[in-house]
C-alpha positions in Angstrom: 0.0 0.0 0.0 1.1 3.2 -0.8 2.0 5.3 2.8 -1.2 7.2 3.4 0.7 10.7 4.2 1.0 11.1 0.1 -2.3 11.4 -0.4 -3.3 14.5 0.5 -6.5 16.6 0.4 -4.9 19.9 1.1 -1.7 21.8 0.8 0.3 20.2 3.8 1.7 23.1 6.4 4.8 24.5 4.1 3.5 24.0 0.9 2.5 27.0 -1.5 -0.9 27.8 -2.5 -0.1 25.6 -5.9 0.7 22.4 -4.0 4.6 22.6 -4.7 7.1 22.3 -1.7 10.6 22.6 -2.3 12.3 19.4 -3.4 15.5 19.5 -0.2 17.5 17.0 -1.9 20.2 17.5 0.9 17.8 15.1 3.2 17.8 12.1 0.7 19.4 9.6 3.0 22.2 7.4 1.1 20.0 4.4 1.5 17.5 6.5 -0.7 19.9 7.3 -3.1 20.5 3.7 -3.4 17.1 2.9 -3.9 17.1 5.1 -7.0 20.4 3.7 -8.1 19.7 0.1 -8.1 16.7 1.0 -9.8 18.2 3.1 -12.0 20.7 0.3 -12.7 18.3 -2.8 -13.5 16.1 -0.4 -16.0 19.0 1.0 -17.9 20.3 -2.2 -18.5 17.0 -3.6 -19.6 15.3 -0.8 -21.7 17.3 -0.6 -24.6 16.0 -2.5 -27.2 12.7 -2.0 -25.3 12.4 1.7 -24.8 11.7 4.0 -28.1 13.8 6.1 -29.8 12.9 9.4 -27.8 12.8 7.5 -24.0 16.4 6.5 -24.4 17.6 9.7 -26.0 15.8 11.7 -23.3 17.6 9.4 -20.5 21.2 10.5 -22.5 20.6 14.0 -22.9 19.4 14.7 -19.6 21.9 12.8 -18.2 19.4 11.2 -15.3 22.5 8.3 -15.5 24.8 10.9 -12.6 24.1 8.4 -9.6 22.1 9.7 -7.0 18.2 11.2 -7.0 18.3 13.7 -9.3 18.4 17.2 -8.0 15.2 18.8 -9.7 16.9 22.8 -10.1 19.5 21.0 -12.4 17.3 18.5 -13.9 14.8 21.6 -15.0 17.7 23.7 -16.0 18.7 21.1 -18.9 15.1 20.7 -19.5 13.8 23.9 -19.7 16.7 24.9 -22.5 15.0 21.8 -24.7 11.3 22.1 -24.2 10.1 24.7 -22.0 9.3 22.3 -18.9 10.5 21.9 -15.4 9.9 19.6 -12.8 8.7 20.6 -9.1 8.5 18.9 -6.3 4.9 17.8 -4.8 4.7 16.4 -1.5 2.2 13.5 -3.0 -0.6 12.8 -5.1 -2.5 17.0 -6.0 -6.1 17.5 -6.9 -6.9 17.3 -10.7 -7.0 21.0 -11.4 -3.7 21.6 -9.6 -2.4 18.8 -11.5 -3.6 19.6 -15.0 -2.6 23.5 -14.5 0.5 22.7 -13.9 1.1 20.5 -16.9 -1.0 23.2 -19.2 1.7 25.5 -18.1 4.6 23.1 -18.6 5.6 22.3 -15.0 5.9 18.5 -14.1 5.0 17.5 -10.7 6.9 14.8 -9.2 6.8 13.3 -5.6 9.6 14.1 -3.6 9.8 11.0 -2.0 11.2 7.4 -3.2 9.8 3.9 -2.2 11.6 1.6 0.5 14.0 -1.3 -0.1 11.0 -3.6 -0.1 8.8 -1.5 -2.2 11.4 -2.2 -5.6 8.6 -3.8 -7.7 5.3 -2.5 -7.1 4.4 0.7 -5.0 0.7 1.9 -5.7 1.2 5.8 -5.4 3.9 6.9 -7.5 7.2 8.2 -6.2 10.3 10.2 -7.6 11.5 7.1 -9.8 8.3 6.5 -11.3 8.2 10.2 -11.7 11.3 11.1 -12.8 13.0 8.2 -14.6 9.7 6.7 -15.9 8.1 10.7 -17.5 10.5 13.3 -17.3 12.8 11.7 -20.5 9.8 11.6 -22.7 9.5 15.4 -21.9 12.9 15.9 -23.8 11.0 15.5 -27.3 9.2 18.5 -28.5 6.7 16.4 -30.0 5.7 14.5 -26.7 6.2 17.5 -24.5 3.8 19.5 -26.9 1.1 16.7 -26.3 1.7 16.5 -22.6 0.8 20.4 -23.0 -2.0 19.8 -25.0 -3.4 17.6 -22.5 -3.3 19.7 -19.6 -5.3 22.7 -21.0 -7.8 19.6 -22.0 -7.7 18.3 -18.6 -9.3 21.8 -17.5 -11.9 21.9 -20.5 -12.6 18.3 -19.3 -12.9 19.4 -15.8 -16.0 21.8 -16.9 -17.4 19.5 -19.2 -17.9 16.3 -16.1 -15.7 14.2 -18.7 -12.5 13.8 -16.1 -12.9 10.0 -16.6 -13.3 9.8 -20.1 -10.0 11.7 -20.5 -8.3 10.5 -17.7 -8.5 7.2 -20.1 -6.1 8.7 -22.7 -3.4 9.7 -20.2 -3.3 6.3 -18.6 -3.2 4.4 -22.6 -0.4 7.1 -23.8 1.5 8.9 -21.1 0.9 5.9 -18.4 1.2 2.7 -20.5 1.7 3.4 -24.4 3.2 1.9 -27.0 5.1 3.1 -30.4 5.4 1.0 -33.6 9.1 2.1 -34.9 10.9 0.8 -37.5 12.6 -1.6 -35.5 9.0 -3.1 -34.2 6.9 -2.3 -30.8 8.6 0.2 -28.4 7.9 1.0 -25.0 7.4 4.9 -24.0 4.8 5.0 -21.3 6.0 5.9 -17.9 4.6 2.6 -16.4 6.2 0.3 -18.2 9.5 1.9 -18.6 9.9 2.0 -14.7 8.5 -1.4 -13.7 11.5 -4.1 -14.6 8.5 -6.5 -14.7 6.1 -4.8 -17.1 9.0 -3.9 -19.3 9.3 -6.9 -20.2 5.4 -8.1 -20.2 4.1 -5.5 -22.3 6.0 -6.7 -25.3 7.0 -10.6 -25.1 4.0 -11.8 -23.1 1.2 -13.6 -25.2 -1.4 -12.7 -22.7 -2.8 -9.1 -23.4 -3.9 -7.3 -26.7 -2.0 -4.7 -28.6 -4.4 -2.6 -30.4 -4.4 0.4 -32.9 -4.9 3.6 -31.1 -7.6 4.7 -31.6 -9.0 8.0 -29.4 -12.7 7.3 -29.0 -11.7 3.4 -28.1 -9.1 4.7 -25.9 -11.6 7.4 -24.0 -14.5 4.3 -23.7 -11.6 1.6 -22.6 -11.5 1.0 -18.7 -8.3 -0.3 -17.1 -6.5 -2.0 -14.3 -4.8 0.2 -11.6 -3.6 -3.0 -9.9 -1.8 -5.3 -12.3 -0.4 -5.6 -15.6 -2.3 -4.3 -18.7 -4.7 -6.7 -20.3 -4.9 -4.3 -23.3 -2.0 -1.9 -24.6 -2.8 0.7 -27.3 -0.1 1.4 -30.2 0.4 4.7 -31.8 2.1 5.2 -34.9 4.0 8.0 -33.9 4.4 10.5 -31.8 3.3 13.8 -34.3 0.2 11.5 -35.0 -0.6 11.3 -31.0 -0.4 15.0 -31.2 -2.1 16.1 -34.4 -5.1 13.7 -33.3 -5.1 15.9 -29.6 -4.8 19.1 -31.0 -7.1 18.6 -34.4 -10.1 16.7 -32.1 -13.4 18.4 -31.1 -13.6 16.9 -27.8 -17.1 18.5 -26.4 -19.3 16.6 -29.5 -16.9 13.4 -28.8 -17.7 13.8 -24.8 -21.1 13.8 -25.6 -21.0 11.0 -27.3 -19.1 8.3 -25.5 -19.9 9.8 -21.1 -22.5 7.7 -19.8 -22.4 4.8 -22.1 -21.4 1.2 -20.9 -17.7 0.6 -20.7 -15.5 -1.2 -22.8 -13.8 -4.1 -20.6 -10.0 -4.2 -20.2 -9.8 -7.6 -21.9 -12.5 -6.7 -25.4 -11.4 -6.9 -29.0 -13.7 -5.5 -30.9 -14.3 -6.3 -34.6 -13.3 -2.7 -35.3 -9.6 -2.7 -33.7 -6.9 -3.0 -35.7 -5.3 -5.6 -33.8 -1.8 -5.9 -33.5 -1.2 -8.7 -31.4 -4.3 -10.1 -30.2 -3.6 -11.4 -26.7 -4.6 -15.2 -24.8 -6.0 -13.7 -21.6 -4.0 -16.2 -20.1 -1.7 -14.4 -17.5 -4.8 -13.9 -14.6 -5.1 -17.9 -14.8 -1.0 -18.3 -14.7 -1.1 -15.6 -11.9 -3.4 -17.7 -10.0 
């Protein structure tokens, strides 16, 4: 279980009116630091190959590899110069408009906090590895940082328009646990799967869960599971197609259409996907 004092309904004492709190790297204990480096350690070895073409440039050019959590003053400075965001610290999980203001205005909010020793594989609530090794890269391409824009100021409009779920939807298939055809074949970018050593590995050899076209409507109508591995992954074709689809869609007519119609279960193909990989549904029963 995630520890309870991250999940916050108002600014803690010391925090500014905009949920941020100041990052104090200088009280990162060295077994924290050695949390993020042995993390740090396993995933770089195991993402290339895995990872797309802008994950693993992002990791190089803002050279997250200096041991150590990564100070978030230097890690914005570098960022900043290439896309116009920055990362500030949040002292755990910030109400939706907070959130999506902040990303409509560029800033990424990260925890400032890093699982325990025991916690290396699954921690529900996301920390400052998940945050930081498994987004901030991505926000190194213009393309994806545009998009990650473009979201936010849609998070707001969804905000007003009672569609928070519907959209939410899209940021958990892309941002959270997407998938890139590249020339090379499927490619890992969400932030998900890039940080979990276990789902880096399931969301592209396993037979189990269904790779599907992206599709935005699908995607907005598509529940999924907060709890365990995917049991459907959407594919994009590109990253200027993720964002020419965001920035070209009318979403109040789409809203309208798809909020308050059945969902579409984690596990459906439907005879309209263009199906990739089309999965066994097996791993719940291998799980078991």
């Amino acid at each position: 279980m995630a520890d309870e004092t991250h999940v916050l309904d108002r600014p803690p004492e010391g925090a500014n009116p905009d949920w941020t709190v100041p990052q104090d790297w200088n009280h990162y204990t060295p077994e924290e630091h050695g949390v993020w480096d042995t993390l740090f350690a396993r995933q770089a070895k195991l993402l290339p190959g895995r990872a797309s073409e802008a994950y693993l440039r992002g990791l190089d050019v803002l050279k997250l590899s200096k041991p150590g959590i990564p100070d978030f003053e230097e890690l914005s400075e570098r960022l900043t110069k290439l896309t116009g965001w920055s990362v500030v610290a949040v002292p755990g999980l910030v109400p939706d408009d907070v959130f999506f203001d902040h990303m409509a205005n560029r800033r990424f909010v990260a925890g400032n906090f890093i699982r325990r020793p025991d916690q290396l594989d699954y921690l529900q609530e996301p920390d400052v590895f998940h945050d930081v090794f498994g987004h901030v890269p991505m926000l190194a391409d213009p393309v994806f940082a545009d998009y990650l824009a473009a979201y936010g100021r849609g998070g707001l409009r969804a905000l007003e328009l009672g569609a928070l779920k519907q959209l939410s939807r899209l940021y958990w298939y892309t941002v959270e646990f997407g998938l890139i055809q590249e020339p090379e074949g499927l490619r890992i970018y969400g932030s998900g799967i890039v940080s979990s050593y276990s789902e880096s590995q399931f969301a592209l050899d396993d037979p189990s869960p269904n790779r599907i076209g992206f599709d935005m409507k699908r995607v907005m109508q598509t529940d999924y599971r907060i709890d365990d591995f995917q049991q459907t992954y959407f594919v994009i074709d590109s990253f200027d197609d993720l964002l020419r689809q965001t920035v070209e869609t009318d979403f109040a007519p789409l809203y309208a259409e798809i909020v308050g119609k059945p969902d579409i279960a984690v596990d459906a193909v439907l005879e309209s996907d263009a199906v990739v990989t089309r999965g066994t549904q097996d791993y719940a029963r291998r799980k078991g």
